[in-house]
C-alpha positions as a Markdown table, in Angstrom:
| # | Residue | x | y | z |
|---|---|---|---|---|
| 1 | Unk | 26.3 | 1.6 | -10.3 |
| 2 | Unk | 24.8 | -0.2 | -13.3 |
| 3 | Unk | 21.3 | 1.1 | -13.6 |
| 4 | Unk | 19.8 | -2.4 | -14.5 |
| 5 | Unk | 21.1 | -3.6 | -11.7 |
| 6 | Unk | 19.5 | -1.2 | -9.7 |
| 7 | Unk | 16.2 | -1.8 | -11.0 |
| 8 | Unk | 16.6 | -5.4 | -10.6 |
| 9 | Unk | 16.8 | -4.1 | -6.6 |
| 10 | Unk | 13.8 | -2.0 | -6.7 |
| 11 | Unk | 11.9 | -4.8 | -8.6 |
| 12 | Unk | 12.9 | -7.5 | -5.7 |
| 13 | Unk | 11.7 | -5.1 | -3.1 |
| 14 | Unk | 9.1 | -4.3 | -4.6 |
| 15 | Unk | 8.2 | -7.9 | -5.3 |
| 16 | Unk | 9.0 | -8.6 | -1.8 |
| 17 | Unk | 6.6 | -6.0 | 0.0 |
| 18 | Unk | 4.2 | -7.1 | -2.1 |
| 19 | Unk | 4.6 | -10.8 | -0.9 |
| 20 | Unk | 5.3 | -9.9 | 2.8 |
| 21 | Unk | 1.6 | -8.0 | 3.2 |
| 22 | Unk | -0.2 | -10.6 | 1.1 |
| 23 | Unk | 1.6 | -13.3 | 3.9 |
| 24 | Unk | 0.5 | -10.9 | 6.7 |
| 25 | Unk | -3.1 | -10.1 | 5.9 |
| 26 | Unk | -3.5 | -13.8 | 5.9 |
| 27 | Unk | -2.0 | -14.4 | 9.0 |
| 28 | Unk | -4.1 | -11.9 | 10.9 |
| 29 | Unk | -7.1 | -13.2 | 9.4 |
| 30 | Unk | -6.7 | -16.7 | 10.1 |
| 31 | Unk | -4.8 | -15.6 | 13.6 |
| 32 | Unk | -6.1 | -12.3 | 15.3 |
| 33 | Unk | -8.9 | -12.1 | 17.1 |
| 34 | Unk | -8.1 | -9.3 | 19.1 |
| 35 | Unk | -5.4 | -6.6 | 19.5 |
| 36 | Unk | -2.4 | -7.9 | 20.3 |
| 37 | Unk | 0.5 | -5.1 | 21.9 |
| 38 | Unk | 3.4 | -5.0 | 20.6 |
| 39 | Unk | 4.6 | -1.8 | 22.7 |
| 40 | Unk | 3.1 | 0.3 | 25.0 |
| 41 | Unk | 2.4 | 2.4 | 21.7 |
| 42 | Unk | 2.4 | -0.4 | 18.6 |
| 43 | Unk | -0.1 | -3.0 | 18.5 |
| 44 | Unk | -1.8 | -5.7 | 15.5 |
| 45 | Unk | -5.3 | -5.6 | 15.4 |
| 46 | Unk | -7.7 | -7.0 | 12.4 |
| 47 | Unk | -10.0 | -4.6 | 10.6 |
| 48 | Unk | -11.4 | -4.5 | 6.9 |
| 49 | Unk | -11.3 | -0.9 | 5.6 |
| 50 | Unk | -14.1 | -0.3 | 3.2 |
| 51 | Unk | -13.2 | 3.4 | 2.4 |
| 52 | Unk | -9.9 | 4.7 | 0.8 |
| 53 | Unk | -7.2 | 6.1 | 3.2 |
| 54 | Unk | -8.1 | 6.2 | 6.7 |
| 55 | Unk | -12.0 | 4.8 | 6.1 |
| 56 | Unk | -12.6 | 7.8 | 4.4 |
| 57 | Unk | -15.7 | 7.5 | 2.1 |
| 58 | Unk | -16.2 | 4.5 | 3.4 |
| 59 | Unk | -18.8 | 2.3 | 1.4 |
| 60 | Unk | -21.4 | -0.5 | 2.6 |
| 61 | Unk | -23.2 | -0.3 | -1.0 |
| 62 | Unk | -21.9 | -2.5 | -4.6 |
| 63 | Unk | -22.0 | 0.8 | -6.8 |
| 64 | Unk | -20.0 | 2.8 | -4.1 |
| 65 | Unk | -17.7 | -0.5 | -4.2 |
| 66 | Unk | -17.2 | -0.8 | -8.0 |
| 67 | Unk | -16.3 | 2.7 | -8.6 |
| 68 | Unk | -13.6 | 3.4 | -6.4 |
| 69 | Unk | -12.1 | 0.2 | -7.0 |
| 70 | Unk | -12.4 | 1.2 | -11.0 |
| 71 | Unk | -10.9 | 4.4 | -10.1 |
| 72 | Unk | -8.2 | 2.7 | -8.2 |
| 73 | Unk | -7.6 | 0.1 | -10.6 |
| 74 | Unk | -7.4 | 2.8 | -13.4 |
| 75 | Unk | -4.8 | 5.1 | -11.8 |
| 76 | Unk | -3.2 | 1.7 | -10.9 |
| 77 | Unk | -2.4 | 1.5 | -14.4 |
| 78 | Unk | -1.8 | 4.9 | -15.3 |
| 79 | Unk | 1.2 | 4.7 | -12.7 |
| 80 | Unk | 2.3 | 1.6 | -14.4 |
| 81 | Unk | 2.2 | 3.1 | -17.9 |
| 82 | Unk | 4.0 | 6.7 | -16.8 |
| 83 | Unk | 6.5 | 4.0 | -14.8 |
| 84 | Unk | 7.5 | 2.3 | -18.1 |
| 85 | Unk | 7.9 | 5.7 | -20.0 |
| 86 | Unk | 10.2 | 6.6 | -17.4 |
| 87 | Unk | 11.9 | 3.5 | -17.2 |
| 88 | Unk | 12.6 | 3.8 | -21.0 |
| 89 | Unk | 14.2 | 7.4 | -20.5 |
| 90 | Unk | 16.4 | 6.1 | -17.7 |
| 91 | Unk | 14.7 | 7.5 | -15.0 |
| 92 | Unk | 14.5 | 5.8 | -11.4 |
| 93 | Unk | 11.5 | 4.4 | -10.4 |
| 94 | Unk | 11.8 | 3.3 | -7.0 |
| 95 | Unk | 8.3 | 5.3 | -6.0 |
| 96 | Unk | 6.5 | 4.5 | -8.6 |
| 97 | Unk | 7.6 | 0.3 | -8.1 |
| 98 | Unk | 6.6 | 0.9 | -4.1 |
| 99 | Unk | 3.5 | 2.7 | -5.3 |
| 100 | Unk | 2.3 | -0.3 | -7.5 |
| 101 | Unk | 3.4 | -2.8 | -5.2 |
| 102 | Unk | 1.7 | -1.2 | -2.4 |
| 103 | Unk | -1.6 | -0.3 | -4.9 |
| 104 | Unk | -2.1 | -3.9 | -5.8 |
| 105 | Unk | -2.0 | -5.2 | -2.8 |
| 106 | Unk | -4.7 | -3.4 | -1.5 |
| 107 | Unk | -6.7 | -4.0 | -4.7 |
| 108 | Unk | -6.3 | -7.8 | -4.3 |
| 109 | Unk | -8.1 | -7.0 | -0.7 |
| 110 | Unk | -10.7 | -5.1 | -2.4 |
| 111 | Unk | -11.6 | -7.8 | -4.8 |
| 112 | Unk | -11.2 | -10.8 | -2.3 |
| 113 | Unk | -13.1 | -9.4 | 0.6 |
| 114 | Unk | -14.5 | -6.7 | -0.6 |
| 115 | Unk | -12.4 | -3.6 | 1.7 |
| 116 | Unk | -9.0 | -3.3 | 2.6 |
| 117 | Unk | -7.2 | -5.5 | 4.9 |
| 118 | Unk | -5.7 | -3.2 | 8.1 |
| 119 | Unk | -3.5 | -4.9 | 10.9 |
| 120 | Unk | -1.2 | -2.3 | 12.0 |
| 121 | Unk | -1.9 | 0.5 | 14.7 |
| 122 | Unk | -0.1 | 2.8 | 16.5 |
| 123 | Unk | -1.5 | 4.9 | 19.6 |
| 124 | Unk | -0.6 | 7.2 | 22.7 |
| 125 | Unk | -2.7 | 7.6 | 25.5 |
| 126 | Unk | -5.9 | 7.5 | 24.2 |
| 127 | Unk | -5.0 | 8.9 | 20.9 |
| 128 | Unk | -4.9 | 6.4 | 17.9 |
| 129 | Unk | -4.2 | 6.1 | 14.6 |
| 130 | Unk | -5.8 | 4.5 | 12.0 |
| 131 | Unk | -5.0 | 1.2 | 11.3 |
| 132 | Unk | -3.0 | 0.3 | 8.4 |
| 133 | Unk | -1.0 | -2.2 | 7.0 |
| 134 | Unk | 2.5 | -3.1 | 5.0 |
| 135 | Unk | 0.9 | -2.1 | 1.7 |
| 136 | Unk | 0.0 | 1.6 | 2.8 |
| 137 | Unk | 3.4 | 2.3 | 4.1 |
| 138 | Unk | 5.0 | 1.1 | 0.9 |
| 139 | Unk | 2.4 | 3.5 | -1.1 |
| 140 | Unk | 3.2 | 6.1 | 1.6 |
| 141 | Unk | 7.6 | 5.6 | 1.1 |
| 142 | Unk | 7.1 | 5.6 | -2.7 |
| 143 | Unk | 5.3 | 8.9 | -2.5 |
| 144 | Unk | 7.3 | 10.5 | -0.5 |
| 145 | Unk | 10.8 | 8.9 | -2.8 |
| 146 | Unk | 8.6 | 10.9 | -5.7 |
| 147 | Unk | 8.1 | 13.9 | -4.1 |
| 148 | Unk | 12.0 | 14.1 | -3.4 |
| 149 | Unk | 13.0 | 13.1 | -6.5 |
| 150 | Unk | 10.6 | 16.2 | -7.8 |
| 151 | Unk | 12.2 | 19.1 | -5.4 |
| 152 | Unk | 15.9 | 17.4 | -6.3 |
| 153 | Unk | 15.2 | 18.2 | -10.2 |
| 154 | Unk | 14.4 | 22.1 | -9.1 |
């Protein structure tokens, strides 16, 4: 398979996942009011997370705010950097595409309404997840397609 044309894939997927969460965080904000189910075990709700992954270190203050979106938007760009170098050598970069894709999504949310926009949940019984959203799972893929990749090359 020609490589550019593979890239060319990951790029339009990446592209698209991008533009698919963007479309759905605006559609539960303008359209959820309250959980909706899906399945007895799937349901879209509407929640702003203000921590990182799963509300952890959660903030409510501007300084709290400002640095881990710094931090974010720094190893954003670190990712996108090692992604090019990689890219140059010929490597795949699938993970690192869904990563960014995923990473800026979120950060847009940061900067727009100041946490992270969450609309999917999953639960059974009383047990439930935390909510999350397209942008997480794409982050979550592209790590996992890294980690992979990494126990292929041993």
């Amino acid at each position: 398979m020609n490589v550019r044309r593979l890239l060319h894939g990951c790029v339009w997927i990446a592209g698209f996942l991008f533009v698919l969460d963007r479309i759905a965080k605006w559609l539960v904000i303008t359209h959820i009011a309250q959980p909706i189910p899906l399945t007895p075990f799937f349901y879209l709700d509407y929640a702003i997370n203000r921590g990182i992954s799963c509300g952890l270190f959660y903030f409510t203050d501007t300084v709290g705010f400002v640095v881990v979106s710094s931090i974010i938007a720094a190893l954003l760009s670190a990712i996108m950097v090692w992604t090019w170098r990689v890219y140059q050598r010929g490597g795949l970069i699938i993970g690192q595409l869904l990563i960014i894709s995923g990473g800026l999504s979120n950060l847009c949310d940061r900067v727009l309404f100041g946490g992270v926009v969450d609309y999917l949940g999953l639960h059974w019984g009383e047990w439930c997840f935390p909510l999350f959203n397209i942008a997480d799972v794409a982050i979550d893929v592209g790590v996992v397609i890294l980690i992979v990749q990494n126990m292929a090359k041993k």
